[in-house]
C-alpha positions in Angstrom: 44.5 25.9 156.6 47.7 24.1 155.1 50.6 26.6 154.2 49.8 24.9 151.0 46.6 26.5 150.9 47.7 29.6 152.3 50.2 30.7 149.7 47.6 30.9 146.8 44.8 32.7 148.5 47.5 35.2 150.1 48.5 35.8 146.3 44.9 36.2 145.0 44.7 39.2 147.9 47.8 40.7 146.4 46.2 40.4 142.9 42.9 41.7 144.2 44.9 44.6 146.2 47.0 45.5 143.0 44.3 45.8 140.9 42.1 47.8 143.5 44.9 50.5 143.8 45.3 50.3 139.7 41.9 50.9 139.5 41.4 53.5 142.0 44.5 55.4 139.6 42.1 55.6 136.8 39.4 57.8 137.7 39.3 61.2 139.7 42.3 63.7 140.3 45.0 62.6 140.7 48.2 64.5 142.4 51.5 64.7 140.4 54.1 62.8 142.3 57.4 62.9 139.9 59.4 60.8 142.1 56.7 57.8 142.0 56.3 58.2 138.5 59.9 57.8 137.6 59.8 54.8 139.5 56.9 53.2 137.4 58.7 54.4 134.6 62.2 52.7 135.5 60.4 49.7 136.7 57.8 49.4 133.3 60.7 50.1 131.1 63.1 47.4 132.4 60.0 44.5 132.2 59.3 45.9 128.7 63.1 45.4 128.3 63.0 42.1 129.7 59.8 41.2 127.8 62.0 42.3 124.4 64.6 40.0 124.8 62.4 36.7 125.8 60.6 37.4 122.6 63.4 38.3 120.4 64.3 34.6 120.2 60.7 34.3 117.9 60.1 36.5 115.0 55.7 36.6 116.1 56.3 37.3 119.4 59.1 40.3 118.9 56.5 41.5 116.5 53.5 41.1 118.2 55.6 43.1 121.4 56.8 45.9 118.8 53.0 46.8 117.6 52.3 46.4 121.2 54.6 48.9 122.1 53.3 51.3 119.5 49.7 50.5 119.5 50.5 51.8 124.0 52.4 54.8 122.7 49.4 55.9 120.3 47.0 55.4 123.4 49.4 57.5 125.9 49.3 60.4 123.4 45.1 60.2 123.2 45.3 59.9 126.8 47.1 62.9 127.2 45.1 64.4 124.9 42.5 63.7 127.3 44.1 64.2 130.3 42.5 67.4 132.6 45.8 68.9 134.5 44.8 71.3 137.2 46.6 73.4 139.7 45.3 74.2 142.8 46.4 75.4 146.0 47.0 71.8 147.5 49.6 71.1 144.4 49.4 70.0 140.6 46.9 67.3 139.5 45.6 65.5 136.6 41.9 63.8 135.9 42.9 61.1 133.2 40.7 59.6 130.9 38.9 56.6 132.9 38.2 54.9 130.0 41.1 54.1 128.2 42.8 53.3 131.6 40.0 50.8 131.9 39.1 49.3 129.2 43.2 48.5 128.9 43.3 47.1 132.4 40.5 44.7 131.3 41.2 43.2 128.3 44.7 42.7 129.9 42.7 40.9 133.2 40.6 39.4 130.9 43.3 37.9 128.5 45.0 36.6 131.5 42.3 34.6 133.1 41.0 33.2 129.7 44.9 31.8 129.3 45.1 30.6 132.6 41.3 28.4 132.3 42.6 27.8 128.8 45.7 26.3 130.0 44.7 24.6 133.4 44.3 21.2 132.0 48.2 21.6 130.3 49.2 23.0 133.6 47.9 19.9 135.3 49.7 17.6 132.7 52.7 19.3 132.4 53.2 19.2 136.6 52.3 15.8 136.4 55.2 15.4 133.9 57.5 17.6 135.9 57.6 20.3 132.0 57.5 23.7 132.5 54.0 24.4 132.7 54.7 28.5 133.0 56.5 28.5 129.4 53.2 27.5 127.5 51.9 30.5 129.4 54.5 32.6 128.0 53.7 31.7 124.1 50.7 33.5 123.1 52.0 36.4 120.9 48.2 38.0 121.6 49.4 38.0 125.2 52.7 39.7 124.4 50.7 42.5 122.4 48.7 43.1 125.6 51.5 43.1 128.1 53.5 45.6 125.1 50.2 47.5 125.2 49.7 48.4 128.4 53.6 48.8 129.5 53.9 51.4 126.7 50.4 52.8 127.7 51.7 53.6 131.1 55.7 54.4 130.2 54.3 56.9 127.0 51.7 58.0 129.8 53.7 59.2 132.4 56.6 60.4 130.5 53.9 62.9 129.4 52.8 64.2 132.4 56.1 64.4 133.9 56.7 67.2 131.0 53.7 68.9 131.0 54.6 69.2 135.0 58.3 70.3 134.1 56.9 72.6 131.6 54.3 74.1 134.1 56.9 74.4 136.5 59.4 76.3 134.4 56.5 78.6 132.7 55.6 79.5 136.0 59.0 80.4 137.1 59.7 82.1 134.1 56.6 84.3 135.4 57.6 85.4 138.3 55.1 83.5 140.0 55.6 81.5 143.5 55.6 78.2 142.7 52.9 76.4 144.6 53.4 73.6 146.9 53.6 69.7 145.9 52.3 66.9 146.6 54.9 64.9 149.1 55.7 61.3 147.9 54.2 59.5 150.0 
């Protein structure tokens, strides 16, 4: 194989690996690892920042990010809703809610891959023409609404369990009660 050739299928693996371990997240428990989650946090919040300001130059796509945005926030809070948090002797955990998790990551996957077959024949113009081919990509306000969705999902998400875990920990210390062992970050 051509280097060529090597550097898209080596991206597809990542892609396929990524979503393998995002999938994986959604169902059965899950330990609570605050250290990882801030991370995610930091790292979602600055691409929704980032996100913000490339729309902010059209009026659609700022709004389509901003309902985005709320219409993740409303899911977090069902999710939490949903959410099973256990402790056991191996650490605190959480069972979320598969479904939402799910169903999110797919319409998001799905909305993706319809742009990109939508957009293969302008992608092959515009190289042709030396445009930006990525910028038509970048356009869809529907496609901002998702990527607003799902970053807000997951920022909303696990804000919340980093509380409940803070509140669990300080309820328990407030009782008197060992507190049990965590998870490490690994």
């Amino acid at each position: 194989m051509t280097p060529t050739a090597l550097a898209p299928a080596g991206f597809a693996m990542l892609i396929v690996l990524m979503l393998y371990r995002r999938f994986r997240r959604l169902f059965g428990r899950q330990p609570v690892q605050p250290a990882r989650m801030k991370v995610r946090v930091a790292f979602l919040f600055a691409v929704g920042a980032m996100l913000m300001l490339r729309g902010s130059h059209e009026s659609s796509m700022a709004l389509a990010l901003t309902l985005g945005f709320a219409g993740g926030a409303a899911l977090a809070l069902l999710g939490l809703h949903l959410t099973t948090f256990e402790t056991t002797p191996e650490g605190r955990s959480y069972t979320p809610h598969g479904g939402i998790g799910l169903v999110l990551s797919a319409v998001l996957l799905g909305r993706l891959v319809y742009r990109g077959f939508v957009l293969a024949p302008v992608f092959d113009g515009a190289h042709a023409g030396n445009a930006a081919a990525f910028a038509l990509f970048q356009r869809s306000p529907l496609t901002f609404a998702l990527f607003g969705v799902v970053i807000a999902y997951y920022v909303a998400y696990y804000v919340g369990i980093l509380l409940h875990e803070s509140r669990a920990s300080s309820a328990a210390s407030r009782a008197g009660a060992a507190p049990l062992p965590r998870q490490p970050d690994a």
